[in-house]
C-alpha positions in Angstrom: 0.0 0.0 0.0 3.2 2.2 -0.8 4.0 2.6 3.1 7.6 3.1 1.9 6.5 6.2 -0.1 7.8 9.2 1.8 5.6 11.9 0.5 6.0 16.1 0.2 2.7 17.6 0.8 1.6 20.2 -0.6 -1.8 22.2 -1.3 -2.9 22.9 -4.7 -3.5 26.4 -4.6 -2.4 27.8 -8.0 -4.4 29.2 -10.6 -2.1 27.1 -12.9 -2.5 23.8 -11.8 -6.6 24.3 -12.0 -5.7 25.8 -15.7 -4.3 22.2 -17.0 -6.9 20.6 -15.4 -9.4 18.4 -17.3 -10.9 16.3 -14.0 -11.6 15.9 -10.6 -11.4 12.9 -8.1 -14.4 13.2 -6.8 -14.6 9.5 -4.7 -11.8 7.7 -3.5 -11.5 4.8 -1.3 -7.7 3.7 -1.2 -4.8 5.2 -2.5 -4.3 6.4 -6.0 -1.2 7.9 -7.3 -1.0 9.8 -11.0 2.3 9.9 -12.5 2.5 13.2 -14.6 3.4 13.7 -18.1 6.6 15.3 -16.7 7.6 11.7 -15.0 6.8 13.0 -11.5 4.4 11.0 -9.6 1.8 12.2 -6.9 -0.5 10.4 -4.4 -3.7 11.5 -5.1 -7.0 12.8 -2.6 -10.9 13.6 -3.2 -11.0 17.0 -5.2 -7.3 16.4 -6.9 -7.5 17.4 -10.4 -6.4 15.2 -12.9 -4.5 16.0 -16.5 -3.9 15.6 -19.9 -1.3 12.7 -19.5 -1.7 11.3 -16.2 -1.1 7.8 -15.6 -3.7 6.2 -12.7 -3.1 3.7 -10.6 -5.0 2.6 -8.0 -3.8 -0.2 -5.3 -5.0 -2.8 -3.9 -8.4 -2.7 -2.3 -8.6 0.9 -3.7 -11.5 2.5 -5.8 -11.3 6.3 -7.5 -13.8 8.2 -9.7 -12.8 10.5 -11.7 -15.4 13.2 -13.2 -14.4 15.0 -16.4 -15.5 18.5 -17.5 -17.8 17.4 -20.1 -19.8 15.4 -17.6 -18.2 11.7 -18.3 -17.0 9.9 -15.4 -14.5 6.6 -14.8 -14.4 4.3 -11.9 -11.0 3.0 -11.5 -11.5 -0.5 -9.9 -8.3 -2.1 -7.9 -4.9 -2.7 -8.6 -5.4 -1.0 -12.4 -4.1 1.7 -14.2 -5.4 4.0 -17.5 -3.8 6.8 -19.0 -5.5 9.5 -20.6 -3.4 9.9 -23.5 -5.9 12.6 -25.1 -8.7 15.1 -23.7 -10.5 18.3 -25.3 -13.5 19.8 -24.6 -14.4 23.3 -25.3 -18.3 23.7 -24.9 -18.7 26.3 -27.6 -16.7 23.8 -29.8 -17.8 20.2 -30.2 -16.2 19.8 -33.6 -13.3 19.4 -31.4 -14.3 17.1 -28.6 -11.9 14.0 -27.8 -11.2 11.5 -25.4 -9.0 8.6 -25.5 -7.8 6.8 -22.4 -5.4 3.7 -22.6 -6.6 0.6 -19.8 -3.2 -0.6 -19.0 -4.4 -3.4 -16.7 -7.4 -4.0 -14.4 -10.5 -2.5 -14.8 -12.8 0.9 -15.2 -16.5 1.4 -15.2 -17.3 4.3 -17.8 -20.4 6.9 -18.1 -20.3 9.3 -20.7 -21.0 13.1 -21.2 -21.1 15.7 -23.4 -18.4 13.8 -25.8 -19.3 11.2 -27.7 -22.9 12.5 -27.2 -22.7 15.8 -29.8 -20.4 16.3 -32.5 -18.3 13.2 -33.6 -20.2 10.3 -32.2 -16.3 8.7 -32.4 -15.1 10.6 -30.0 -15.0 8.7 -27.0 -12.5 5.7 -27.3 -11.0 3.3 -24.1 -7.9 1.3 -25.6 -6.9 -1.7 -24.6 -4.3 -4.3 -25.1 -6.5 -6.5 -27.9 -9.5 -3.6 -28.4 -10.7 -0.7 -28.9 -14.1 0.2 -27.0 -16.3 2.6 -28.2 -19.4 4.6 -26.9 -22.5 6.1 -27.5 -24.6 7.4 -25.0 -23.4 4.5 -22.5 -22.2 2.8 -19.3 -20.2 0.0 -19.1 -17.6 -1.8 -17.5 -13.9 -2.6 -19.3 -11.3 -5.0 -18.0 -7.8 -5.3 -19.7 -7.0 -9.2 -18.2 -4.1 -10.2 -20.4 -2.3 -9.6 -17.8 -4.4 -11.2 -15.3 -7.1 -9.6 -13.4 -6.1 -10.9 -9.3 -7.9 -8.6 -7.1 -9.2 -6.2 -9.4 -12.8 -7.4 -8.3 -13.7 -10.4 -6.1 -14.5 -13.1 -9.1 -11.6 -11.9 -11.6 -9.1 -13.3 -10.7 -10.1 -16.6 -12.7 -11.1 -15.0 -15.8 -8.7 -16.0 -18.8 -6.3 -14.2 -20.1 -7.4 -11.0 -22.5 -10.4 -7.6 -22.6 -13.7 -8.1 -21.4 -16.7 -5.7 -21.4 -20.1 -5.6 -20.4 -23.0 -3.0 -21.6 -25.5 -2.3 -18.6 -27.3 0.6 -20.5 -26.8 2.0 -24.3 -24.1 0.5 -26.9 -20.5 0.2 -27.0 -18.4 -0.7 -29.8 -16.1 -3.4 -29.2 -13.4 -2.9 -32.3 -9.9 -4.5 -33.5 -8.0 -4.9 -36.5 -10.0 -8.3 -37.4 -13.7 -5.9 -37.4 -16.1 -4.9 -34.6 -19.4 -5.8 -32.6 -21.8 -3.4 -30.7 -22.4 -4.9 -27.6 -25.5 -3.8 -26.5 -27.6 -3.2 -23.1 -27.0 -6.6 -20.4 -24.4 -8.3 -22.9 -20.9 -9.3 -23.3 -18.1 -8.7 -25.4 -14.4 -10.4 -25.5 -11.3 -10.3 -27.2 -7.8 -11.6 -27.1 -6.2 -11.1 -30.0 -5.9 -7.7 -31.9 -5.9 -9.4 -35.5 -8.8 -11.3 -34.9 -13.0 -10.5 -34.8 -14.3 -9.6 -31.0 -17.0 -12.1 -30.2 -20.0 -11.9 -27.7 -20.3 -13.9 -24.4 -23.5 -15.7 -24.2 -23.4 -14.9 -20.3 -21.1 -13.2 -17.7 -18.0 -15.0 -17.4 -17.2 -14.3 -14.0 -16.3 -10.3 -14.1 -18.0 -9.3 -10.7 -19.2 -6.0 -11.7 -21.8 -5.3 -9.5 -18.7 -4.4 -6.6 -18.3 -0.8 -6.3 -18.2 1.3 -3.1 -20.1 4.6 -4.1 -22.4 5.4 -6.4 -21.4 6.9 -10.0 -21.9 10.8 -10.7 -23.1 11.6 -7.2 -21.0 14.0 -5.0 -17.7 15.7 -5.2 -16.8 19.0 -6.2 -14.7 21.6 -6.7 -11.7 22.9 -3.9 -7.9 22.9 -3.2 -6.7 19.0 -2.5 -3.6 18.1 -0.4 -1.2 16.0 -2.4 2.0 13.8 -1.6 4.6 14.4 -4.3 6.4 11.3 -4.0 10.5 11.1 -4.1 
């Protein structure tokens, strides 16, 4: 649970820091640490503001929502990590809107917002190891298990190797180089190799979903955060 960590706190005061900002950890049970852009890497609290860049990695037993400015939020389930390689969002401009965030292991439950909803209905992308999952209008859970998936919820652990998702309301895209499937409201996507089709589930395999600490898109808010910046 990085006990060894020694930490520098700090306050985020600056009108800066709230400048780059494109999110706000708005629940958070457990420790969750962002390494920048930059390469320096901070332990994160409720009402830190996320960036263009970050890398976030929760621990174990840890959970962390994340709400975006456009209104889209991400549940980070334990022991993963996602980096959001791309953000915009300019409310006078949705020609412009983007998100793409990289799963790097474990899983993430996603709602969307404004993105993905107006303008380019592409817009909105979670890339994983052997997919790409797209939205529209959605929620859904994503899990990047190539890896493995121990701990990241309570059944996972013995899921096989390779990306899982499951559609509780709307339709995602699940999408690789082999072609795509929409995988629509109570069903199942999978996919373990990047060359080859995605395929549906007939059931749940065993991702335990249904474990998550708070409830999406309620709470949070806006305020300074004390951070560790860790050395």
């Amino acid at each position: 649970m990085l006990r060894w960590i020694i930490g520098v706190c700090f306050m985020l005061a600056s009108a800066g820091a709230v400048a780059q900002a494109v999110g706000t950890v708005t629940h958070l049970s457990g420790t969750l640490s962002a390494q920048r852009a930059d390469g320096t890497v901070r332990i994160l609290s409720q009402k830190s503001a996320v960036q263009n860049g970050d890398t976030l990695t929760t621990q174990r037993d840890s959970f962390a929502q994340i709400n975006f400015t456009d209104g889209s939020s991400v549940t980070l389930r334990p022991n993963s990590a996602m980096t959001i390689e791309r953000y915009t969002f300019e409310e006078k401009k949705p020609q412009g809107d983007g998100i793409v965030m990289r799963l790097v292991r474990g899983g993430l439950r996603s709602v969307t917002g404004l993105i993905g909803k107006r303008g380019n209905q592409d817009a909105y992308k979670i890339q994983t190891t052997a997919a790409t999952i797209g939205i529209r209008g959605s929620t859904g859970d994503t899990m990047d298990c190539t890896q493995g998936c121990q701990g990241v919820t309570g059944t996972s652990g013995n899921l096989k190797p390779g990306v899982y998702h499951q559609t509780h309301n709307g339709i995602y895209i699940m999408e690789t180089k082999g072609g795509s499937i929409l995988i629509g409201e109570k069903e199942f996507g999978f996919s373990n190799d990047p060359n080859a089709p995605p395929s549906k589930l007939p059931g749940n395999p065993g991702m335990g979903t249904e474990e998550l600490p708070f409830a999406l898109g309620i709470g949070g808010g806006a305020g300074s955060a004390e951070e560790c910046v860790v050395k």
